[in-house]
C-alpha positions as a LaTeX table, in Angstrom:
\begin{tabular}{lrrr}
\hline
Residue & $x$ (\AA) & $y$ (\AA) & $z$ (\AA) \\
\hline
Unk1 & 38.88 & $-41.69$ & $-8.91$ \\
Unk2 & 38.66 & $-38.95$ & $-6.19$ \\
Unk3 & 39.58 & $-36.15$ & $-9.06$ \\
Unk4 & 36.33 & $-37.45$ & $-11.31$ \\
Unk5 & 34.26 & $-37.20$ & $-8.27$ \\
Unk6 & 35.60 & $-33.77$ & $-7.38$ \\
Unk7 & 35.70 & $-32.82$ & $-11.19$ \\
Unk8 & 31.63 & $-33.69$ & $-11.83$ \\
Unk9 & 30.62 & $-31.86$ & $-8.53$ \\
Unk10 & 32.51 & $-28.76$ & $-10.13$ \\
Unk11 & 31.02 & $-29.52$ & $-12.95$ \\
Unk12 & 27.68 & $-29.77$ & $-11.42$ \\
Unk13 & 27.52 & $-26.70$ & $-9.66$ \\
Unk14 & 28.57 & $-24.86$ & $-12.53$ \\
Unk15 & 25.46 & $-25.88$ & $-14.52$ \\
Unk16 & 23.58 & $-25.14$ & $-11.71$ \\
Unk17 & 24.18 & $-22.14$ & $-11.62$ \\
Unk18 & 23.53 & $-21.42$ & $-15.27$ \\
Unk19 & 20.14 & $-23.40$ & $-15.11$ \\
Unk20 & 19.46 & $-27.37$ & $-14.93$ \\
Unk21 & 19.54 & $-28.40$ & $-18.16$ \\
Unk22 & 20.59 & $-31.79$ & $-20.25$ \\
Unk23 & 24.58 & $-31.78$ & $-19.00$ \\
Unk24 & 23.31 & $-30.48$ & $-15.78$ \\
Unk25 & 21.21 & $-33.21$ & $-14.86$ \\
Unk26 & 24.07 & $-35.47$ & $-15.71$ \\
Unk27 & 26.70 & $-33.89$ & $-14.40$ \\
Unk28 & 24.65 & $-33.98$ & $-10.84$ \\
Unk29 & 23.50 & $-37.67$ & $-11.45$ \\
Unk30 & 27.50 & $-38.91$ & $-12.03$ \\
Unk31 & 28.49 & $-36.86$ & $-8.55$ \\
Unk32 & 25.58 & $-37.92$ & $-6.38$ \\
Unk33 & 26.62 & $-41.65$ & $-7.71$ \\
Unk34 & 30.53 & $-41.46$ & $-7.37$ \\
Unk35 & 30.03 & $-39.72$ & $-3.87$ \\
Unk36 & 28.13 & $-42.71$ & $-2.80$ \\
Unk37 & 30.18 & $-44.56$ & $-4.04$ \\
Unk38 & 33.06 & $-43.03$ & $-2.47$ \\
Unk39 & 30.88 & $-43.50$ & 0.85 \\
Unk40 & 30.88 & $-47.01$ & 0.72 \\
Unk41 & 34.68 & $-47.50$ & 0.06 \\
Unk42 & 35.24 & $-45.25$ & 2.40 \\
Unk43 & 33.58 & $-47.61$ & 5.40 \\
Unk44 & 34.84 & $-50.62$ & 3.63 \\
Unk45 & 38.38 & $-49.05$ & 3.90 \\
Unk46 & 37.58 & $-48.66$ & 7.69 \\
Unk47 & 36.28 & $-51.71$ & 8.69 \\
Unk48 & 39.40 & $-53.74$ & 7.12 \\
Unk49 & 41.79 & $-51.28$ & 8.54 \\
Unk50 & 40.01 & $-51.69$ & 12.13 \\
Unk51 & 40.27 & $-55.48$ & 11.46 \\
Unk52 & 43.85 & $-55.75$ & 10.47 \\
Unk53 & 45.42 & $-54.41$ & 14.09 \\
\hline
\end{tabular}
């Protein structure tokens, strides 16, 4: 899932840089979601390792 989230921030910033348009927009919207999301798992992950030792 990390290769989507990397793939839509490329994805992103290359329609930023040729103007925010339609696929722009959505490009940006998927990688602000899945990096949140990736957030989240990412202290979840954390917490149960710390709780495991």
């Amino acid at each position: 899932m990390l290769r989507w989230t990397i793939t839509f921030i490329i994805i992103a910033v290359i329609a930023a840089v040729l103007g925010f348009g339609g696929i722009a927009g959505a490009a940006s919207g998927i990688a602000k979601i899945l990096f949140f999301v990736f957030i989240v798992l990412f202290i979840i992950s954390l917490i149960r390792g710390g709780l495991k030792k």
